[in-house]
N, C-alpha and C positions, 0 to 999 in steps of 0.2 A: 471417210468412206460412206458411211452414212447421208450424207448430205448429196455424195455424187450419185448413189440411188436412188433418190428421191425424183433429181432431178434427171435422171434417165428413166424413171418410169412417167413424171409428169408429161417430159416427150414423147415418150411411146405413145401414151394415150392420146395426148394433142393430136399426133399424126394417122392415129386409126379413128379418131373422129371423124376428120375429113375425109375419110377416104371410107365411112360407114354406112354410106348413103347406098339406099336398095331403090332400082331400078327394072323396070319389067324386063329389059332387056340381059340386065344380068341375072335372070329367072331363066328367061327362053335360052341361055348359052348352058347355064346348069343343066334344064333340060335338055338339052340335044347332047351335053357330054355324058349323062347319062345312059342315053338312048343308042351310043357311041361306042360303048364299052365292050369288053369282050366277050364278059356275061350280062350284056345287057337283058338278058330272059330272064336273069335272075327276080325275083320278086322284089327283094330290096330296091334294086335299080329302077322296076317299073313303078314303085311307089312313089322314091324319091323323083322322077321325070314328070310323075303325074301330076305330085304336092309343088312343083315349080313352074308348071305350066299353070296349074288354075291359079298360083302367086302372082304369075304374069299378069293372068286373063284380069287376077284382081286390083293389082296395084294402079294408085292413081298414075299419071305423066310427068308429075309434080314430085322428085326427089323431096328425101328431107336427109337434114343431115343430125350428126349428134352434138350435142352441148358442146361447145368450146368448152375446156379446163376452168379457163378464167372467167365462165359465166357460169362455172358451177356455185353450188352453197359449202357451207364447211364439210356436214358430211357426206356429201355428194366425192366432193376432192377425198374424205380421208375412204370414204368406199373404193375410187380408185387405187390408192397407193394397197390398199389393203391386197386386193384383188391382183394386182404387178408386180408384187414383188417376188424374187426367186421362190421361195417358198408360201405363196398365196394360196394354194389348196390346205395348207396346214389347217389345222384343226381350227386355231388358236386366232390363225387370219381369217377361217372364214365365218367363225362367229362375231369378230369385231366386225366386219364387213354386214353383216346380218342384223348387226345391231345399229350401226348406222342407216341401213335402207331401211327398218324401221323408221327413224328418228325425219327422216327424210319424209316417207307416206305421213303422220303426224305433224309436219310443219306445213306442208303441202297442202 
């Protein structure tokens, strides 16, 4: 069982790499579904439309996307698994997770 989590989290992440790519366009839709809302007067709402319109106004035209899995390092991949699994906010995963992105800035 162990081994089938692994590799359902390796997937997960594989699939929300590709698909992590920030785009101005997906800024100005935040914004406007913001600006959309029912309490759109609220403050919160008028912040977050504000903080995605100037992300728009800033972002290059030029996506990027996030690492591939398998162009990660060791502890780039064990930060992932750390971070996916059922219980990843645990205590115990999010300091191994903390100690590898150390290890990571340090290699880097």
């Amino acid at each position: 069982m162990n081994k089938m989590s692994s590799f359902l989290a390796i997937a997960f992440f594989i699939s929300a790499g590709v698909n992590a790519a920030e785009t101005p366009k997906m800024h100005q839709q935040a914004a406007m579904a913001h600006e959309m809302m029912n309490n759109s007067d609220a403050p919160a709402h008028q912040q977050m439309a504000q903080a995605h319109a100037a992300q728009a106004n800033n972002s290059s035209s030029i996506s990027t996307n996030a690492k591939s899995f398998s162009q990660m390092n060791e502890h780039e991949k064990a930060m992932v698994v750390h971070q996916s699994v059922n219980n990843g906010h645990s205590f115990a995963h999010e300091v191994q997770a903390e100690q590898h992105r150390a290890q990571i800035s340090t290699q880097g």
